[in-house]
mmCIF file of the N, C-alpha and C atoms, coordinates in Angstrom:
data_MODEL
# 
_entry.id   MODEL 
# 
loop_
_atom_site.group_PDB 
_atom_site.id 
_atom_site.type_symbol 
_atom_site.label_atom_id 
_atom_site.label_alt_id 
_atom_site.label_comp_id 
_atom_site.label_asym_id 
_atom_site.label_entity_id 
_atom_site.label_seq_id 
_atom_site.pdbx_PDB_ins_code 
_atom_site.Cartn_x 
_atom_site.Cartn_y 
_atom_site.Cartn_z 
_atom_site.occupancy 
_atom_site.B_iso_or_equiv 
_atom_site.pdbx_formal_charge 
_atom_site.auth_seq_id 
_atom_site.auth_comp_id 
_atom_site.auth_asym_id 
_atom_site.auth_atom_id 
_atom_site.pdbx_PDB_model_num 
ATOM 1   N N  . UNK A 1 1  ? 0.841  -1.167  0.000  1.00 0.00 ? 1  UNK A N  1 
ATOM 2   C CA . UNK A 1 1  ? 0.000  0.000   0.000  1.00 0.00 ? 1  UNK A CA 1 
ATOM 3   C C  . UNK A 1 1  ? 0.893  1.239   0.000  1.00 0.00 ? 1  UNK A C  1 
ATOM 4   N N  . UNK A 1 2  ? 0.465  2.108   -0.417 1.00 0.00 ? 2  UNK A N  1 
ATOM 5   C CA . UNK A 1 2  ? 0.908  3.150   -0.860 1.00 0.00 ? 2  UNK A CA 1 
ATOM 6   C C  . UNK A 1 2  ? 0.513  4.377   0.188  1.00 0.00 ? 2  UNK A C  1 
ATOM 7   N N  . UNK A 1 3  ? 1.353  5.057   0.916  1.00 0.00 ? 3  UNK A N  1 
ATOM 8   C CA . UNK A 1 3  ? 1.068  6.491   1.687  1.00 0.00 ? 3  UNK A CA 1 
ATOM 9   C C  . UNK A 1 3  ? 2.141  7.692   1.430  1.00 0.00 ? 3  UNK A C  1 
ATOM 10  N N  . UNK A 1 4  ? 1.077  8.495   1.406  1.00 0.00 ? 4  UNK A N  1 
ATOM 11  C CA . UNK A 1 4  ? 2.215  10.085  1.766  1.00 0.00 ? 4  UNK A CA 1 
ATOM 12  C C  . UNK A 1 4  ? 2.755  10.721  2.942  1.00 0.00 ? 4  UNK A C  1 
ATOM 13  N N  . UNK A 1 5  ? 3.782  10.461  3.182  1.00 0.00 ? 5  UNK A N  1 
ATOM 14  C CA . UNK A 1 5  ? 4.514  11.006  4.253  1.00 0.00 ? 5  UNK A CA 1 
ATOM 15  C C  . UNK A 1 5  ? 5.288  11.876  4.346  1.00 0.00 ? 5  UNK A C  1 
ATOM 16  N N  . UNK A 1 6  ? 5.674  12.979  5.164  1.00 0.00 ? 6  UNK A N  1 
ATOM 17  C CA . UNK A 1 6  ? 6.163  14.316  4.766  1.00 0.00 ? 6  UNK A CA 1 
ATOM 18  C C  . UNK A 1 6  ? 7.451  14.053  5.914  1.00 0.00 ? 6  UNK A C  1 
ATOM 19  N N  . UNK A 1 7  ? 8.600  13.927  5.011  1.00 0.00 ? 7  UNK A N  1 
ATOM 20  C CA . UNK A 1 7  ? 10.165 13.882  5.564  1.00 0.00 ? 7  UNK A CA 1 
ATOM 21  C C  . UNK A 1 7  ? 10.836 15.199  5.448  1.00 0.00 ? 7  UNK A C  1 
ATOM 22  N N  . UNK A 1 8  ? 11.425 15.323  6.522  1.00 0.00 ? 8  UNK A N  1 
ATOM 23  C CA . UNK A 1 8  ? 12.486 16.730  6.453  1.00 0.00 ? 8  UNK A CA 1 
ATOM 24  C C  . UNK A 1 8  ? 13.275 16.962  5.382  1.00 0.00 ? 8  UNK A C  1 
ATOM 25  N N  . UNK A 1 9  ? 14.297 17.633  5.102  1.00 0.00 ? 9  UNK A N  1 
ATOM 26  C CA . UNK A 1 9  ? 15.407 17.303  4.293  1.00 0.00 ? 9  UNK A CA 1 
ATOM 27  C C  . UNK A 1 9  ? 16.544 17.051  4.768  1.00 0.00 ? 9  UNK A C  1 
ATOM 28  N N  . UNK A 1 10 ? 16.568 16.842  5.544  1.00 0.00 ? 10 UNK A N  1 
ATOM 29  C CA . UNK A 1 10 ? 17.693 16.350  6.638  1.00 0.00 ? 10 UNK A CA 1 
ATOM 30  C C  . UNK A 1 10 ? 17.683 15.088  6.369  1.00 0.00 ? 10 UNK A C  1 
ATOM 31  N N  . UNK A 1 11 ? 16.293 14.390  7.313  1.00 0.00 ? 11 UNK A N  1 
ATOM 32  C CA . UNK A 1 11 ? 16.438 12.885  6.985  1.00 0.00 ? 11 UNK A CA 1 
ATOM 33  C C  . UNK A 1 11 ? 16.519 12.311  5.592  1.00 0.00 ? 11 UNK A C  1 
ATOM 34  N N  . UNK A 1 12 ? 15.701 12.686  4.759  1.00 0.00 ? 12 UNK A N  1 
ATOM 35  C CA . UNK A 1 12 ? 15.944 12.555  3.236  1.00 0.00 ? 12 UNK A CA 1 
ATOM 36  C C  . UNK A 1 12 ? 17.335 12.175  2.920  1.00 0.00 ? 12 UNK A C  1 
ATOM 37  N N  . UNK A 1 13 ? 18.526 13.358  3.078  1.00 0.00 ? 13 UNK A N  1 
ATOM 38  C CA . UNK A 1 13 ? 19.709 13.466  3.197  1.00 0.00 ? 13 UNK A CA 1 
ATOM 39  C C  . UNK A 1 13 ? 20.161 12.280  3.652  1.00 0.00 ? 13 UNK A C  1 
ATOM 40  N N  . UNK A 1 14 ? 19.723 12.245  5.046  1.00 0.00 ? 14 UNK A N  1 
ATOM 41  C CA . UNK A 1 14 ? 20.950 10.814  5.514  1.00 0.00 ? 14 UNK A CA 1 
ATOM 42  C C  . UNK A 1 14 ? 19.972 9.364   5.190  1.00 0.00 ? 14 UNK A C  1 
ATOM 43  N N  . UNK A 1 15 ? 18.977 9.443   4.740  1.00 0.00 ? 15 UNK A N  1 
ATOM 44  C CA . UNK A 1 15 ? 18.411 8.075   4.108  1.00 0.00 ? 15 UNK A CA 1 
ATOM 45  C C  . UNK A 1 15 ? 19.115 7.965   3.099  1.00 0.00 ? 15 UNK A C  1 
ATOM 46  N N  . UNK A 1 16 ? 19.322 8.188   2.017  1.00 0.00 ? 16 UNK A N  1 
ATOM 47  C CA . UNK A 1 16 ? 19.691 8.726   0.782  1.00 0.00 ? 16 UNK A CA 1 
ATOM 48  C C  . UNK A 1 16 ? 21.383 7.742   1.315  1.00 0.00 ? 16 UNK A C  1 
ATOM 49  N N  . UNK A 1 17 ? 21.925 8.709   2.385  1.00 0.00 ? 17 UNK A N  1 
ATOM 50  C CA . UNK A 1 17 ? 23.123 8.272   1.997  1.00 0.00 ? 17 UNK A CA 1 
ATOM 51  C C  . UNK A 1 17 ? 23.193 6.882   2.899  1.00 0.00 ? 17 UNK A C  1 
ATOM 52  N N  . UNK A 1 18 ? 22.301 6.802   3.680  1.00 0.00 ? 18 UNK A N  1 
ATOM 53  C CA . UNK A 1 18 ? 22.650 5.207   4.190  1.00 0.00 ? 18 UNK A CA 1 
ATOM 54  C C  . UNK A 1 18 ? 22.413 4.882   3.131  1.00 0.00 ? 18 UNK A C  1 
ATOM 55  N N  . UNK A 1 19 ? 21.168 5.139   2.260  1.00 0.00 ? 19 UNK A N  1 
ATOM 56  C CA . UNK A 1 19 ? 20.562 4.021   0.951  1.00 0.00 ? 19 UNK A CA 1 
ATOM 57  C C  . UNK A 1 19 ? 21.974 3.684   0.273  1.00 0.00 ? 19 UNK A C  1 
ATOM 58  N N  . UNK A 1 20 ? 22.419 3.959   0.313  1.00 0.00 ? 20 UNK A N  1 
ATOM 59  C CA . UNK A 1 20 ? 23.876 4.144   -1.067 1.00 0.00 ? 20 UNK A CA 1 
ATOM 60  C C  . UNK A 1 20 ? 25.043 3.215   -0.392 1.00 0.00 ? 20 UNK A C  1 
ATOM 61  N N  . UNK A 1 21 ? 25.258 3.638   0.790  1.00 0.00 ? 21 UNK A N  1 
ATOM 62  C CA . UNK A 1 21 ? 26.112 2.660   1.522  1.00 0.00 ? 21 UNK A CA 1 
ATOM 63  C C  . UNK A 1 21 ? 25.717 1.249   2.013  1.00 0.00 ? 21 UNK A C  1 
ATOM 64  N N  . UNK A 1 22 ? 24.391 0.856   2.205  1.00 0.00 ? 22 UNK A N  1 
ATOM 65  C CA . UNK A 1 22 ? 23.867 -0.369  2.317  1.00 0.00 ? 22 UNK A CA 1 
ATOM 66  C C  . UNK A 1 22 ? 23.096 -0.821  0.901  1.00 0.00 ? 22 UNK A C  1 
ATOM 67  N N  . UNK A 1 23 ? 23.167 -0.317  -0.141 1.00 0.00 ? 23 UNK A N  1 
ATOM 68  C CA . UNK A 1 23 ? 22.623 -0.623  -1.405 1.00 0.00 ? 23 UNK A CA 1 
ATOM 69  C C  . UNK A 1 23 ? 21.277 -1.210  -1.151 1.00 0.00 ? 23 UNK A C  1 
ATOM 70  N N  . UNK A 1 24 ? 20.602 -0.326  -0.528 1.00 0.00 ? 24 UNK A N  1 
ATOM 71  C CA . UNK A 1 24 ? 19.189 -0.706  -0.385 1.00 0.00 ? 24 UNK A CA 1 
ATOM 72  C C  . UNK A 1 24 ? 18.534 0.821   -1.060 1.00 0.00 ? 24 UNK A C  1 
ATOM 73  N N  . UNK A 1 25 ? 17.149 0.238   -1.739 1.00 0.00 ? 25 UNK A N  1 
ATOM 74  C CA . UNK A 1 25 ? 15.850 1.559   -1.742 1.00 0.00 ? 25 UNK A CA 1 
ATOM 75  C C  . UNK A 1 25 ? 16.066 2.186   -0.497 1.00 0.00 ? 25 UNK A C  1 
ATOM 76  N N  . UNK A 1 26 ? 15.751 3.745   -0.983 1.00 0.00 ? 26 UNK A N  1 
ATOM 77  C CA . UNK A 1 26 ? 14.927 4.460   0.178  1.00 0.00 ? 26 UNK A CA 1 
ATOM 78  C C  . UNK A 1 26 ? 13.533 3.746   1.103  1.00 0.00 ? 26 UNK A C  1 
ATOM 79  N N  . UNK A 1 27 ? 13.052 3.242   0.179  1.00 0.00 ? 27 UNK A N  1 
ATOM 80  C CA . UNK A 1 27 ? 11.600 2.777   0.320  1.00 0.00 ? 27 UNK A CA 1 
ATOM 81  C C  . UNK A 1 27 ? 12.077 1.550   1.125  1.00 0.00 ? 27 UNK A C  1 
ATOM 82  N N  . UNK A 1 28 ? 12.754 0.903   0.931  1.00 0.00 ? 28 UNK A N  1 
ATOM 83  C CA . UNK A 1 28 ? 13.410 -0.391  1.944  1.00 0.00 ? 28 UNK A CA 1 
ATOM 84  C C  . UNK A 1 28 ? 13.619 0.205   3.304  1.00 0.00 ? 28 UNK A C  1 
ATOM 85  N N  . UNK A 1 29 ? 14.493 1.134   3.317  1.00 0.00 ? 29 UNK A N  1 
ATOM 86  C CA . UNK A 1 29 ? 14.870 1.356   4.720  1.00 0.00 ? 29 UNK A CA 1 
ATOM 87  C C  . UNK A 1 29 ? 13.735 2.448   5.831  1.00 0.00 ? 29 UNK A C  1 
ATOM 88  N N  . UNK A 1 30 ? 12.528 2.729   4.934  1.00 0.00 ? 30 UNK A N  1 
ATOM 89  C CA . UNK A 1 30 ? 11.556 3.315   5.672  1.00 0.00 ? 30 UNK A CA 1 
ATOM 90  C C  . UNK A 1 30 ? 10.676 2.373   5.953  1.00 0.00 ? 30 UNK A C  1 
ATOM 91  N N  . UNK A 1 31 ? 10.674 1.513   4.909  1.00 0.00 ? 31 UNK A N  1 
ATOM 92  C CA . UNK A 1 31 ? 9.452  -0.166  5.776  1.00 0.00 ? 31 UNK A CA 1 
ATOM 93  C C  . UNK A 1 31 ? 10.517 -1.018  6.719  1.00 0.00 ? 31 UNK A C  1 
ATOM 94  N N  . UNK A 1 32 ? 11.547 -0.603  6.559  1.00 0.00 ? 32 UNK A N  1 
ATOM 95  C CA . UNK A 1 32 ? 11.862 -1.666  7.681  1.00 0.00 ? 32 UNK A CA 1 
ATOM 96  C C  . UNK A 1 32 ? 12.106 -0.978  8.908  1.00 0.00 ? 32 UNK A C  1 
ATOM 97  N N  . UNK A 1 33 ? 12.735 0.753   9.055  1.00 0.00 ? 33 UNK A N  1 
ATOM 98  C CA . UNK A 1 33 ? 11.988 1.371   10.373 1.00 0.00 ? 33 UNK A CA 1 
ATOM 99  C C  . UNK A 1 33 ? 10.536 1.605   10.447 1.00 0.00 ? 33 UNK A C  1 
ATOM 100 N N  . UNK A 1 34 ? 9.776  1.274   10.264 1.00 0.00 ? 34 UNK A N  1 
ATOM 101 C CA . UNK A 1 34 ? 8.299  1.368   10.410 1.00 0.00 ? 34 UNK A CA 1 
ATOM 102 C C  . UNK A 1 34 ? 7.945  -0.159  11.392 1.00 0.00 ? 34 UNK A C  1 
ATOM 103 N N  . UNK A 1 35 ? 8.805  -0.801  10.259 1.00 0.00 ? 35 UNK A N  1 
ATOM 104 C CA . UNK A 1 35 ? 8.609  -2.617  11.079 1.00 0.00 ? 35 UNK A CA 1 
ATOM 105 C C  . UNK A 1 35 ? 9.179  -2.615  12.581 1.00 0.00 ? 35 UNK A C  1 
ATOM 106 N N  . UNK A 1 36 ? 10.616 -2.064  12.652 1.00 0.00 ? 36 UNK A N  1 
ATOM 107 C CA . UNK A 1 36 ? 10.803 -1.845  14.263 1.00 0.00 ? 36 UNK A CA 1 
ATOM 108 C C  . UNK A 1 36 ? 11.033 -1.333  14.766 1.00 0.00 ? 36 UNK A C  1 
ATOM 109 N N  . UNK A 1 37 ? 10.257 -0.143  14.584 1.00 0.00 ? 37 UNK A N  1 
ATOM 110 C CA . UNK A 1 37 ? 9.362  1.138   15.498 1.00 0.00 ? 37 UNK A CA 1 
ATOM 111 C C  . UNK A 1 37 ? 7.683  -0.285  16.249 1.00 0.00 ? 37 UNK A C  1 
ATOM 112 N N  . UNK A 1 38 ? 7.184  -1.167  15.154 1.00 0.00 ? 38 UNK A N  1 
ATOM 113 C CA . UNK A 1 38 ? 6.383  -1.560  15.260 1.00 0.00 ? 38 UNK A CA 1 
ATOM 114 C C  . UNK A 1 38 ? 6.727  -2.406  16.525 1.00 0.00 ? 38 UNK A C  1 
ATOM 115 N N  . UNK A 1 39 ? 7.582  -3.237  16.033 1.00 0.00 ? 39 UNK A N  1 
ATOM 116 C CA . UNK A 1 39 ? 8.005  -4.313  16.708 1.00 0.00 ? 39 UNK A CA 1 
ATOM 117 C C  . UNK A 1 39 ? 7.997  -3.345  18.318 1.00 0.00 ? 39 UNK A C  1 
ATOM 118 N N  . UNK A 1 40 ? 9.148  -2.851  18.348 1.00 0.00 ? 40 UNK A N  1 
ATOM 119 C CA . UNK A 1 40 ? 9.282  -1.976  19.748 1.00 0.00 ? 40 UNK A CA 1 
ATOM 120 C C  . UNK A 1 40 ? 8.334  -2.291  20.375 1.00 0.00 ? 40 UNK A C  1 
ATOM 121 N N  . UNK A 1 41 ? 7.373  -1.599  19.897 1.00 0.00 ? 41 UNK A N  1 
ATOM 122 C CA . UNK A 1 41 ? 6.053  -0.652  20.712 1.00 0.00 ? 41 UNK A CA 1 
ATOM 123 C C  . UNK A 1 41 ? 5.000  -1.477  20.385 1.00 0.00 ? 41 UNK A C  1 
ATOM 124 N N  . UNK A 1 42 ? 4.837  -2.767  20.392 1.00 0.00 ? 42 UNK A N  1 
ATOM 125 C CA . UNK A 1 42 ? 4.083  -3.532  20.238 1.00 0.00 ? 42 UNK A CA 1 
ATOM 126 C C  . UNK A 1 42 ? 2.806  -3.566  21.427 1.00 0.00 ? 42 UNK A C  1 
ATOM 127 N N  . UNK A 1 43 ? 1.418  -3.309  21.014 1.00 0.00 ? 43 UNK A N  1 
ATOM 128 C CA . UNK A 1 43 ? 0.818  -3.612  22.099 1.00 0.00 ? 43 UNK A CA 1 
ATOM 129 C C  . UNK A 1 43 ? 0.645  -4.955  22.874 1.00 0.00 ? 43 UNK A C  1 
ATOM 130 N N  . UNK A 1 44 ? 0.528  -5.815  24.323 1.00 0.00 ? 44 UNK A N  1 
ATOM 131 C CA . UNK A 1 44 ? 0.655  -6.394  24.193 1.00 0.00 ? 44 UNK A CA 1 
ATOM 132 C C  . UNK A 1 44 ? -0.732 -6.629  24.537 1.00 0.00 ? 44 UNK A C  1 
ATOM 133 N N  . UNK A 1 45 ? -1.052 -8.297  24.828 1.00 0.00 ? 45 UNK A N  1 
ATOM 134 C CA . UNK A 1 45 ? -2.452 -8.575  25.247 1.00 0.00 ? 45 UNK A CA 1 
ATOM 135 C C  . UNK A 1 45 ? -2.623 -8.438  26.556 1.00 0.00 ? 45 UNK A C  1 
ATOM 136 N N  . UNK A 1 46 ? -3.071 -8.426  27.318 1.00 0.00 ? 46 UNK A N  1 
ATOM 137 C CA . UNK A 1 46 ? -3.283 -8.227  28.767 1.00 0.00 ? 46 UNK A CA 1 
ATOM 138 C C  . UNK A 1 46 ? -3.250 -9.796  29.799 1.00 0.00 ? 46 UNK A C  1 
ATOM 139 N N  . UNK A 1 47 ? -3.462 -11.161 28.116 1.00 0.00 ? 47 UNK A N  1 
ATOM 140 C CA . UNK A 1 47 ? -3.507 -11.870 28.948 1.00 0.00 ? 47 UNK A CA 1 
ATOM 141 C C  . UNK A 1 47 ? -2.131 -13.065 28.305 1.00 0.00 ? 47 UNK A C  1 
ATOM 142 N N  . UNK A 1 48 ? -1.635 -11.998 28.077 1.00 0.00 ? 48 UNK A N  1 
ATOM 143 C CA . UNK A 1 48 ? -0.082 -12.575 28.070 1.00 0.00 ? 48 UNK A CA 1 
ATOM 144 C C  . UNK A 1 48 ? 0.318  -12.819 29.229 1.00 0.00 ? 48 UNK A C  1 
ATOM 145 N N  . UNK A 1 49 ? 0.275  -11.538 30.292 1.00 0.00 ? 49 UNK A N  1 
ATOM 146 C CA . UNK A 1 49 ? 0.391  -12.204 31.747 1.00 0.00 ? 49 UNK A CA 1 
ATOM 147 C C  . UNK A 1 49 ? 0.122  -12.984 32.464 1.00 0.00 ? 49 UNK A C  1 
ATOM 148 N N  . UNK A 1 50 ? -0.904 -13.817 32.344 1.00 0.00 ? 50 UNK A N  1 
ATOM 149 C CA . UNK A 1 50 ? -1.118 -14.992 32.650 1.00 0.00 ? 50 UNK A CA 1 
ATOM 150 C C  . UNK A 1 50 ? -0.355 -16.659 32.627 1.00 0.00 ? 50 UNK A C  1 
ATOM 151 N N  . UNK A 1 51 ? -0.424 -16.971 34.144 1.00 0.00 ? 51 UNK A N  1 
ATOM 152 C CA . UNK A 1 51 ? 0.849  -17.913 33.743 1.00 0.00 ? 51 UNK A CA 1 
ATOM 153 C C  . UNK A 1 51 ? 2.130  -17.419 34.137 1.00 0.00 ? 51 UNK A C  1 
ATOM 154 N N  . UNK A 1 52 ? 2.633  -16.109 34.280 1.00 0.00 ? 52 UNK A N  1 
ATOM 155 C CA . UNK A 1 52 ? 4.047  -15.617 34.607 1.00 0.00 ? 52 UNK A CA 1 
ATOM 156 C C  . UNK A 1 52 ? 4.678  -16.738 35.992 1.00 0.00 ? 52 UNK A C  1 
ATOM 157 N N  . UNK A 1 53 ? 4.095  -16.280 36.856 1.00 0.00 ? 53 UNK A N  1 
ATOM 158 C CA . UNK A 1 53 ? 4.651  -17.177 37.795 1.00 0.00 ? 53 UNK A CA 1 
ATOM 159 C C  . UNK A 1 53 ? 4.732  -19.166 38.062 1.00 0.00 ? 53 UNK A C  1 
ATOM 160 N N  . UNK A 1 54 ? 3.741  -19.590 36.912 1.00 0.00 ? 54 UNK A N  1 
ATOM 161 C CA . UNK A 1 54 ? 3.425  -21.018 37.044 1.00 0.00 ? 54 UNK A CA 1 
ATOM 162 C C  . UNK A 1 54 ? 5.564  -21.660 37.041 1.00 0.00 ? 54 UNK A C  1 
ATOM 163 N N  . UNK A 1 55 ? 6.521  -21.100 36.436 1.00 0.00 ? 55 UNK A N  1 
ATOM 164 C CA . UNK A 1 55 ? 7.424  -21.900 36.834 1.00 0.00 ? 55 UNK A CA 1 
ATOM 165 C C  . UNK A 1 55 ? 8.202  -21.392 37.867 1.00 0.00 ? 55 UNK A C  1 
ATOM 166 N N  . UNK A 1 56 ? 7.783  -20.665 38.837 1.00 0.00 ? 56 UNK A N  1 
ATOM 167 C CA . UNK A 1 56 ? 8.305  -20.348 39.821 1.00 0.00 ? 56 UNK A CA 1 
ATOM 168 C C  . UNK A 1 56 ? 8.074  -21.515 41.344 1.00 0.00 ? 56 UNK A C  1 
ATOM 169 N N  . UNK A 1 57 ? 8.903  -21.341 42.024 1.00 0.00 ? 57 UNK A N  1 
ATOM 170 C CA . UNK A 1 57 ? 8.435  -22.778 42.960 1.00 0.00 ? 57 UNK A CA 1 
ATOM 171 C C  . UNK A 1 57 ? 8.041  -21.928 43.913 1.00 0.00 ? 57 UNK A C  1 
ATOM 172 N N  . UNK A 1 58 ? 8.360  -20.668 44.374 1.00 0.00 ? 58 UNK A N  1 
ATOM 173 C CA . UNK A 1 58 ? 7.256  -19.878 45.328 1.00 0.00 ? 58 UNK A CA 1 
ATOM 174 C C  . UNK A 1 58 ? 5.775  -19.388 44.233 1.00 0.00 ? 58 UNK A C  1 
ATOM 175 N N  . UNK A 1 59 ? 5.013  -19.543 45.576 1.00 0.00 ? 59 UNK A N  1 
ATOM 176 C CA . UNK A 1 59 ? 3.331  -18.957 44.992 1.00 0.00 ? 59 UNK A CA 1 
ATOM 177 C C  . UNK A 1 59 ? 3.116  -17.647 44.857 1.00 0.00 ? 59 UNK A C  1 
ATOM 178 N N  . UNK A 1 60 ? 2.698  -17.260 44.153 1.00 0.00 ? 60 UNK A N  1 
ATOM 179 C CA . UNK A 1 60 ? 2.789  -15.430 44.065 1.00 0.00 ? 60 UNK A CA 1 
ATOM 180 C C  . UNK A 1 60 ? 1.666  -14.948 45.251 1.00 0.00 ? 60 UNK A C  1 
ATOM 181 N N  . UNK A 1 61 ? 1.199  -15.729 45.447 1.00 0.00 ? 61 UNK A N  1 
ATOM 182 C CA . UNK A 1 61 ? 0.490  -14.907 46.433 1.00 0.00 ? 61 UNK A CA 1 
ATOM 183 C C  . UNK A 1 61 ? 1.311  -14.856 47.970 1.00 0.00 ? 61 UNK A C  1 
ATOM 184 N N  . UNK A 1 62 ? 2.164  -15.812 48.368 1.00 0.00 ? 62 UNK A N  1 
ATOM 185 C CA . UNK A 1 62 ? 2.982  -15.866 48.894 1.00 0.00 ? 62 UNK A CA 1 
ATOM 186 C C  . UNK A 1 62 ? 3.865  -14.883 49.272 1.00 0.00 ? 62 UNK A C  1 
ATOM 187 N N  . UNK A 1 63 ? 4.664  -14.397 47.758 1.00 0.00 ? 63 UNK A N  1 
ATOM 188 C CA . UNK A 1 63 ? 5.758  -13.316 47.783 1.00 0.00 ? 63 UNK A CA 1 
ATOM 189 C C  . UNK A 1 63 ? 4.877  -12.257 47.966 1.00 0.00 ? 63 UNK A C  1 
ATOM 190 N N  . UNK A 1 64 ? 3.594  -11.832 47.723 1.00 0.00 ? 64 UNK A N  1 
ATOM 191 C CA . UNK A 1 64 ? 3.265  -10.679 47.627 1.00 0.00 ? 64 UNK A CA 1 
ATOM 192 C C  . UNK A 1 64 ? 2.542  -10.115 49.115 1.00 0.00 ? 64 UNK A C  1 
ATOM 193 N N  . UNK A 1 65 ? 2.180  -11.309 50.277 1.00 0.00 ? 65 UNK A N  1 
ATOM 194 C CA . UNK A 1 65 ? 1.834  -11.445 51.238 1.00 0.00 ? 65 UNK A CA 1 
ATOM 195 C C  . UNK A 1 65 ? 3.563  -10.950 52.217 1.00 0.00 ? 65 UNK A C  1 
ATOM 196 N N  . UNK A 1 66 ? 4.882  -11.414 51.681 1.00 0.00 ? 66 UNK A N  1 
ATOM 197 C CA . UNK A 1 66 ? 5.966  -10.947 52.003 1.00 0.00 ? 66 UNK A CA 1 
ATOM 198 C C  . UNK A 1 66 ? 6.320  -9.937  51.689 1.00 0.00 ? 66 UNK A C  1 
ATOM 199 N N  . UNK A 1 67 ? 5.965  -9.268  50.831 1.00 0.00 ? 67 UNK A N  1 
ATOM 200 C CA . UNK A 1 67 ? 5.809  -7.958  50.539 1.00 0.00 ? 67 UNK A CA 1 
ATOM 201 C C  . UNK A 1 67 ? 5.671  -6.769  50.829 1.00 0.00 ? 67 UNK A C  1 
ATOM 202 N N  . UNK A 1 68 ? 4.279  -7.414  51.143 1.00 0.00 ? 68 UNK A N  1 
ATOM 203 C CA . UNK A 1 68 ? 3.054  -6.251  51.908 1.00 0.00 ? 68 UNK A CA 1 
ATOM 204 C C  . UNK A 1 68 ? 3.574  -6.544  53.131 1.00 0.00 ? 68 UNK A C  1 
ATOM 205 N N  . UNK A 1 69 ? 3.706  -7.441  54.085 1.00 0.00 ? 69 UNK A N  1 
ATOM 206 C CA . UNK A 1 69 ? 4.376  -7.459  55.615 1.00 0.00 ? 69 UNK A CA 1 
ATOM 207 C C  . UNK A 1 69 ? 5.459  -6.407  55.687 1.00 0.00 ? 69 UNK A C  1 
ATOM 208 N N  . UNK A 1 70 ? 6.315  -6.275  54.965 1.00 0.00 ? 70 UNK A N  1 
ATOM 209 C CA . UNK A 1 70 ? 6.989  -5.329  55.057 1.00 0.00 ? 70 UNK A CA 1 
ATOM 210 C C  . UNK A 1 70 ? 7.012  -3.528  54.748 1.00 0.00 ? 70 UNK A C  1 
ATOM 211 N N  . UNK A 1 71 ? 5.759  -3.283  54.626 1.00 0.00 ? 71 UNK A N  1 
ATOM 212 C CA . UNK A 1 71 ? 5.231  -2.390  55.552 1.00 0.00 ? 71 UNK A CA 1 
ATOM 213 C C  . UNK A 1 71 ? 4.404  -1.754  56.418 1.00 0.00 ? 71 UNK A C  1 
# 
């Protein structure tokens, strides 16, 4: 898919010259920072957390009861 995006001339500039030194498109090296900008900042699910503690040999409710005792 196709979008319009409005780049400085700065970055232009140093895309341009990475493009040339890694012999890639411009257009290459803006989908693949787009991909991990994506990646980064990935939302996650909420129930990814689930399960975190199952290989732990203390119980989380345990540590968190040690926790809270301490204050």
């Amino acid at each position: 898919m196709r979008t319009l995006v409005d780049i400085g001339e700065s970055e232009i500039v140093a895309l341009d010259a990475m493009a040339l030194k890694r012999q890639k498109a411009r257009a290459v090296l803006i989908r693949e920072a787009i991909s991990d900008y994506l990646a980064r900042h990935r939302m996650t699910d909420p129930a990814d957390a689930f399960g975190l503690w199952s290989s732990r040999a203390r119980d989380g409710v345990a540590f968190q009861e040690d926790i809270r005792s301490e204050w």
